[in-house]
C-alpha positions as CSV (number, residue, x, y, z in Angstrom):
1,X,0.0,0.0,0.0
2,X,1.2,3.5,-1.0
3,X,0.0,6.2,1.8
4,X,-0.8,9.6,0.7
5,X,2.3,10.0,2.9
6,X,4.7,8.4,0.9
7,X,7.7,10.8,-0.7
8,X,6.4,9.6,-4.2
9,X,2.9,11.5,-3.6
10,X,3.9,14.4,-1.2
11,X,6.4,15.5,-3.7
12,X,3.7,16.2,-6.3
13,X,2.8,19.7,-6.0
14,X,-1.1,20.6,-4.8
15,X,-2.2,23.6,-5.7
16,X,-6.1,25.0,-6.7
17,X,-7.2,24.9,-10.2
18,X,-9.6,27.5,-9.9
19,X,-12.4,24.9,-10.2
20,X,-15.5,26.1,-8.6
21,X,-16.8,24.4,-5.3
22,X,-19.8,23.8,-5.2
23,X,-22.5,23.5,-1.7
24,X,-23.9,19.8,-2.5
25,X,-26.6,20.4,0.1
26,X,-28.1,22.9,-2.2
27,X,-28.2,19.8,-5.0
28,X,-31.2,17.9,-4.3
29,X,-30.6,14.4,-6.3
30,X,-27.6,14.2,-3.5
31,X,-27.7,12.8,0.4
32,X,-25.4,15.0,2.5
33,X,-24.7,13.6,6.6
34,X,-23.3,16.4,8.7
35,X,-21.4,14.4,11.7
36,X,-18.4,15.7,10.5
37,X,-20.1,19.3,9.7
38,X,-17.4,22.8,10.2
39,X,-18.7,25.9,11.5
40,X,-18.0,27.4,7.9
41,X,-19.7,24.4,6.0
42,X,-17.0,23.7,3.7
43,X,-17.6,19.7,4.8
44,X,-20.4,20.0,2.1
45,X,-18.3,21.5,-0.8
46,X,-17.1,19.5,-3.8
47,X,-15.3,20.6,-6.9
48,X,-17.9,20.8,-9.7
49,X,-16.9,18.2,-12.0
50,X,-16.6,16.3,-8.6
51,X,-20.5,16.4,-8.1
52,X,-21.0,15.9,-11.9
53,X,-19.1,13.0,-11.3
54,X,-21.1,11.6,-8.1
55,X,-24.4,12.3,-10.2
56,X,-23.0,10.1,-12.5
57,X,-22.1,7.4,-10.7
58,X,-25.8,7.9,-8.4
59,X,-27.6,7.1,-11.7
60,X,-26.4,3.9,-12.0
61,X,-27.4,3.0,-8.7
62,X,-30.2,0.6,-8.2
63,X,-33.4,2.3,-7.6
64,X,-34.0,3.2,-4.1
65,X,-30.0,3.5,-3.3
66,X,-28.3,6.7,-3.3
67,X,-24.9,8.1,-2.5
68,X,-24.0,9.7,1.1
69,X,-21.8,12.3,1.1
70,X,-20.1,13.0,4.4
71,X,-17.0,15.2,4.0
72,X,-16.2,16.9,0.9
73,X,-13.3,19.9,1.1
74,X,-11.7,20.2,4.0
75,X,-9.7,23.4,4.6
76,X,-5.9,23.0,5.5
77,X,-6.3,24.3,9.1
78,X,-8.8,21.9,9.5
79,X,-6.8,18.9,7.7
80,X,-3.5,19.9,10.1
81,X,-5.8,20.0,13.5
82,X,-7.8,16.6,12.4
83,X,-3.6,14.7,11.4
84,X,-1.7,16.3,14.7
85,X,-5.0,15.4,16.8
86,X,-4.6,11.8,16.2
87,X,-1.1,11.7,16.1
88,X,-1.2,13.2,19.3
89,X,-3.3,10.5,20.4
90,X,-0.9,8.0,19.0
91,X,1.8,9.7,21.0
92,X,-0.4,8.4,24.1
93,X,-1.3,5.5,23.3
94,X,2.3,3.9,22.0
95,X,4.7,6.3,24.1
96,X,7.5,3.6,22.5
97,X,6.6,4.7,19.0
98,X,9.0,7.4,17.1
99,X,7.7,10.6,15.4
100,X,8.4,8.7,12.4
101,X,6.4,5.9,13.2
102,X,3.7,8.1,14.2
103,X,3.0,9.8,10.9
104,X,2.8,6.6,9.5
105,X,0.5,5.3,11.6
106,X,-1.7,8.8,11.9
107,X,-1.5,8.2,7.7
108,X,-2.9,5.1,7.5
109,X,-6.1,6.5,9.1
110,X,-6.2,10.2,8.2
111,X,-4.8,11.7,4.8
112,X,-1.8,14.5,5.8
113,X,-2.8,17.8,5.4
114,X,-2.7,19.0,1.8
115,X,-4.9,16.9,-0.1
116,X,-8.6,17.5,1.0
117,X,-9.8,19.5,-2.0
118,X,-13.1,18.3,-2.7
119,X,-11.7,16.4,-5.3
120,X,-12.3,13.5,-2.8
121,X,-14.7,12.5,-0.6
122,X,-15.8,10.6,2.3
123,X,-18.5,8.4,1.2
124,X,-20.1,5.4,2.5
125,X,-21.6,2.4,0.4
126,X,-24.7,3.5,-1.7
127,X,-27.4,3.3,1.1
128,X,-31.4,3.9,1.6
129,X,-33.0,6.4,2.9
130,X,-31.9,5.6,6.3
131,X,-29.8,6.7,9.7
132,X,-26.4,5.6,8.5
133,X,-23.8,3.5,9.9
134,X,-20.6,4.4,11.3
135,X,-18.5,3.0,8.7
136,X,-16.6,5.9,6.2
137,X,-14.4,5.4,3.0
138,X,-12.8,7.6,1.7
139,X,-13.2,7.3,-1.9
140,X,-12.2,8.8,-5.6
141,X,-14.7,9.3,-8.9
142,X,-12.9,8.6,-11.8
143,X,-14.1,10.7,-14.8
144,X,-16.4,8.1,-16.0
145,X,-18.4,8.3,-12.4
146,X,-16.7,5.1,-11.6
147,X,-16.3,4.7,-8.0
148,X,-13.0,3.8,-6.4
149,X,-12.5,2.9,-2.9
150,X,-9.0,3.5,-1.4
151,X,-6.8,1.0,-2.4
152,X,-8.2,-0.1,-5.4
153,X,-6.4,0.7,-8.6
């Protein structure tokens, strides 16, 4: 497994493309969960081909499925608080582990800050209308609306 941690992917530059972001609570055909809802809503923001994408890949859903969406961009202040947070908790919880160790750990759970543009998503399995469960995958559209779980190729 390569984590987004890795020298071979934090080399490549991230920078914004100008693409719009756009509020996907405001687009009816999606489902939008706010457990992991900011003060400045930008949880529910998604690049525009992004949502073009998910509505894509919604259609081809079996009837009475749809896509939950439950983090979209997430600002680098808020990416750097949610990676030092739980490696801080690491720290705790394996006192024996390195600072090395630690960010690899932290990135096997968490992404390093820099690469929650709205370009990815948390997502869970297309479900019904329903509360839904815990579980969360973190998930990329290709640009046929194909969807990719992490670690798929």
């Amino acid at each position: 497994m390569i984590l987004l941690s890795d020298r071979r992917v934090s080399a490549i530059p991230v920078s914004d493309n100008g693409e719009a972001l756009v509020d996907v609570r405001q687009v009816a055909e999606l489902r939008v969960d706010d457990r992991l809802a900011d003060a400045a809503g930008a949880y529910a923001h998604l690049r525009e081909a992004t949502v073009q994408r998910l509505l894509a890949a919604q259609r081809t859903l079996p009837r009475g499925l749809r896509l939950l969406i439950i983090e979209g961009y997430r600002p680098l202040s808020l990416q750097t608080t949610y990676f030092e947070s739980y490696k801080d908790e690491l720290r705790h919880r394996y006192p024996e582990w390195d600072s090395a160790r630690r960010h690899v750990e932290a990135n096997k759970y968490i992404s390093p800050p820099g690469h929650g543009t709205g370009r990815w998503i948390c997502r869970e399995a297309p479900v019904e209308d329903r509360p839904p469960p815990p579980k969360i995958t973190i998930t990329r559209l290709s640009a046929g609306g194909a969807i990719r779980s992490a670690g798929e190729s």
